[in-house]
N, C-alpha and C positions, 0 to 999 in steps of 0.2 A: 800429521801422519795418521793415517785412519787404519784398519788393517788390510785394509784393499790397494793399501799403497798412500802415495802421496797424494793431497787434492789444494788449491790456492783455497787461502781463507776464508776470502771472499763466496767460495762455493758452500761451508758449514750452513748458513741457513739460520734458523730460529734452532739452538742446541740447551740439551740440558746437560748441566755441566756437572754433573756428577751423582750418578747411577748405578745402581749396581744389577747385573745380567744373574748369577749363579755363586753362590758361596757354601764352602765347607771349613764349618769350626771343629773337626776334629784333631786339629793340631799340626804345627810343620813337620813332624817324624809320621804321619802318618795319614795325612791329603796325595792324594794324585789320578791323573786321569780314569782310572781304574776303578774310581768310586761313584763315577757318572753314567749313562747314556745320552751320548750328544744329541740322538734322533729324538728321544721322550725330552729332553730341556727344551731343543728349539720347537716340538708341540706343542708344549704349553707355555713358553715365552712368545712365542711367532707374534698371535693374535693382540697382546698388549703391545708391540712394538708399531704394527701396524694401525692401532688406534691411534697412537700419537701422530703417527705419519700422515692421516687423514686427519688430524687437526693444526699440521701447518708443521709439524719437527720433522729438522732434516738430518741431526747430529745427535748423537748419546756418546757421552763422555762414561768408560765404563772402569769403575773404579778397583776391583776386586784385583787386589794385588796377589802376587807369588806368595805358595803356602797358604792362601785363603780362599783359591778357587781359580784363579785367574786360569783363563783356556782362550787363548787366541783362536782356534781351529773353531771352537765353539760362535767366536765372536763375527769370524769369519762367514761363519752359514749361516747367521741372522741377518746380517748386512747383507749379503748376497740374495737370501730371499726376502728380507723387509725391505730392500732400496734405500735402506738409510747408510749412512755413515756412522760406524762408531771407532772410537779411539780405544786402545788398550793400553799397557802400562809397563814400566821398570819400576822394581825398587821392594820396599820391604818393609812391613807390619811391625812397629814397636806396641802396640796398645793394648790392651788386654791381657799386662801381667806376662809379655814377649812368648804365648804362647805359637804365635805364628811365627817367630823366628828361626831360621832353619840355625841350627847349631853352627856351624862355622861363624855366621856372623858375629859369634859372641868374641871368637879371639881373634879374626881377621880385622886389619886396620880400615880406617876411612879410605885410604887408597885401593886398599885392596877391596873392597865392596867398589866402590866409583867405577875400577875396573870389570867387572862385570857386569854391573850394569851400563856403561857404555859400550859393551862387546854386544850386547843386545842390542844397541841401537846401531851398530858398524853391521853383523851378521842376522841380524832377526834374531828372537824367542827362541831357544832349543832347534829346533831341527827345521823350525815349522816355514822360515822366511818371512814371517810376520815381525813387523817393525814397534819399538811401543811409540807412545803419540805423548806422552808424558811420564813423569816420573810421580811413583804415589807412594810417599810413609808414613808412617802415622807414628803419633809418640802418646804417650799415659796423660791425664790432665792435671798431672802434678802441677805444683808453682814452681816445680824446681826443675827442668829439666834431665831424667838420669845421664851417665856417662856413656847407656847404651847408645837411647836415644838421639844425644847431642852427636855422636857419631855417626849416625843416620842421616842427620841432620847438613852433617859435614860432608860425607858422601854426594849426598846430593846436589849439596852446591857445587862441587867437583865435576859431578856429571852434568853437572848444567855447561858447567864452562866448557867441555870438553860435544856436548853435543847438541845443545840450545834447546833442549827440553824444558819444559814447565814445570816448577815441583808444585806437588797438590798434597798438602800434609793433614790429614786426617787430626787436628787438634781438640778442637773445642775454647777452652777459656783463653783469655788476651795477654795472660803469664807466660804460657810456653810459644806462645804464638810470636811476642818480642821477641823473646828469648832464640828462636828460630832465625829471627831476620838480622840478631846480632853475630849470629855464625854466619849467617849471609855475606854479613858485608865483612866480618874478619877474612873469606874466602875470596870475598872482591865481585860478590854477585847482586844486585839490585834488587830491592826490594818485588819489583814489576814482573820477577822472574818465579812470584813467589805464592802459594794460595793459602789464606785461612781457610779451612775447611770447617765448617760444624761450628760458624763466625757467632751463630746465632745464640751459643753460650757463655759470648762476653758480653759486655755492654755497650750503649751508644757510645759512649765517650771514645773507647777502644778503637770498634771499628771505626771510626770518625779519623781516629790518631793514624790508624794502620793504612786506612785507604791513602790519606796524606802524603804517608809516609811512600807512598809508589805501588804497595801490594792489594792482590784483588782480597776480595771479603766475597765469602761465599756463603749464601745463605741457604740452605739446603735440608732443611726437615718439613718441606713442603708435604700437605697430605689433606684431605678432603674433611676439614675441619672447621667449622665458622670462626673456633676461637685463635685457629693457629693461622688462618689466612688472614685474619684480624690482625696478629701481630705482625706477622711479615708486614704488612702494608702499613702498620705503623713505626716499623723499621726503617722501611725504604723510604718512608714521608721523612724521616731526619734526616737519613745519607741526601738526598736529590736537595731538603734544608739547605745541606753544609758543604753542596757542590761538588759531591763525590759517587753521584749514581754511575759515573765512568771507571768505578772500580768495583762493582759489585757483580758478584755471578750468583744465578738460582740455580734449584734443584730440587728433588724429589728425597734422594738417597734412598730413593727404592727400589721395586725390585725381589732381589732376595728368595730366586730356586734354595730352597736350602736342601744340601745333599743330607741324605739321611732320613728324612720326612718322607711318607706317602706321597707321593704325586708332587713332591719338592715344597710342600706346605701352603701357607697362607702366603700367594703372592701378591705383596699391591702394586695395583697400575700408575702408570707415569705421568695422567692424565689432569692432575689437578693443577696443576700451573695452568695448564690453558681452559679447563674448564672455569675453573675457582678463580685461582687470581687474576688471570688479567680482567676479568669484568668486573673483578673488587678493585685493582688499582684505577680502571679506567672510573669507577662510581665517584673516586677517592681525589681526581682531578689527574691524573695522569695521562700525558697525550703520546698517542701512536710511535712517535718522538722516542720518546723517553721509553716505551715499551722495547721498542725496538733496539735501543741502547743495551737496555737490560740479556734482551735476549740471542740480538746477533752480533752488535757491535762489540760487545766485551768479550764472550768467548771466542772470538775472533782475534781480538787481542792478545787475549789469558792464552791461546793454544798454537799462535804463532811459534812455529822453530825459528829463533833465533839468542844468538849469547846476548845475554843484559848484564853487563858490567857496573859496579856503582863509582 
């Protein structure tokens, strides 16, 4: 579900699977459309969106959830003048100390958040008739899961079952990441239905365990680095080892208009996967094959609407 509507899977293309277009950290009591110009962000987003497009991406997965910036209208006018596809989102920000949480969430039940965010996927985004493509939350990188965030957690599996959304959970280490897939399946949702986010802060063994275990692994602090395209590629040489390149998703995680900044600040471009890594993985013995897995066959999988029950 893109925000231009529905499109088959099949049509996604070579996508990055988790991106970010526009973000404001000033807090959920005090972000809203109000703090932006849509016409100045898609000026100076336009052109990075369009570089990618001219190097072969047909899909941006765009992650910036409600209370952090999230504007479908916004997502809406890039797509429309980039020719790309992008997905936007339900759901709601645990991490950072729950300053992106809007207040209700604290004493509203799992039921009652599910319900709202499935009412976005029945009626569109607030007013807008933009649909989301996924569901994104994110939790602290405790070992411990809080009671908030396990309630996030829970939500989401709710809203999976109720609308065959993908959850994409903004983690880091392989502690809360279990911890997530074990609310999963108390809720009756399969692991397949379910995304490490920021994978690349546990270890091999983890992701090796996770992927196993049915859920993608997202590797996603891509950026125009010798020593960090290094690791990636010696990440993905164990997954594809341990016969699990068919659950792995890339990304950038960039991006990042930051509202409040001159001119939206230091943005970086989307372009080092295809610059950098695929001629590093390709050096590294990886065939067209396997790239192609990486790039279109999994987010294709990962973003399929469908209920995955365990």
């Amino acid at each position: 579900m893109t925000v231009n509507g529905a499109i088959s899977p099949d049509d996604m293309g070579q996508t990055l699977s988790h991106e970010h277009v526009l973000v404001d950290f000033i807090g959920a009591d005090s972000t809203g459309y109000h703090r932006w110009d849509r016409e100045e962000v898609t000026a100076k987003v336009l052109p990075y969106l369009q570089q990618i497009k001219d190097l072969g991406i047909q899909t941006l997965v765009e992650c910036t959830p409600a209370y952090v910036g999230r504007d479908p209208l916004l997502c809406k006018m890039l797509s429309e003048k980039s020719g790309m596809y992008i997905l936007t989102n339900t759901g709601y920000y645990g991490a950072m100390n729950d300053q992106y949480i809007p207040k209700h969430a604290h004493t509203k039940t799992a039921e009652q958040l599910a319900e709202r965010w499935i009412s976005e996927w029945q009626n569109g985004i607030e007013d807008t008739g933009i649909k989301p493509g996924f569901i994104k939350i994110a939790v602290a990188r405790d070992s411990v899961l809080s009671e908030l965030h396990a309630k996030l957690a829970r939500a989401a599996a709710k809203t999976h079952l109720a609308t065959g959304l993908t959850i994409n959970s903004h983690t880091g280490p392989g502690s809360p990441a279990f911890q997530q897939l074990e609310i999963l399946d108390e809720e009756g949702v399969s692991p397949q239905a379910f995304i490490w986010t920021h994978s690349q802060r546990g270890i091999d063994e983890e992701r090796i365990r996770f992927a196993k275990q049915g859920g993608w692994v997202s590797i996603d602090n891509m950026r125009d680095d010798p020593k960090r395209i290094e690791s990636i590629v010696e990440m993905l040489s164990v997954m594809k080892a341990n016969n699990v390149l068919n659950h792995v998703l890339l990304s950038h995680d960039a991006g990042w208009y930051r509202v409040g900044e001159p001119n939206g600040g230091d943005f970086r471009d989307y372009a080092s996967l295809s610059l950098k890594l695929i001629p590093a993985l390709k050096q590294s013995g990886f065939t067209d094959l396997e790239i192609n897995q990486l790039l279109v066959e999994n987010p294709k999988h990962a973003y399929t609407i469908r209920v995955r029950k365990n």
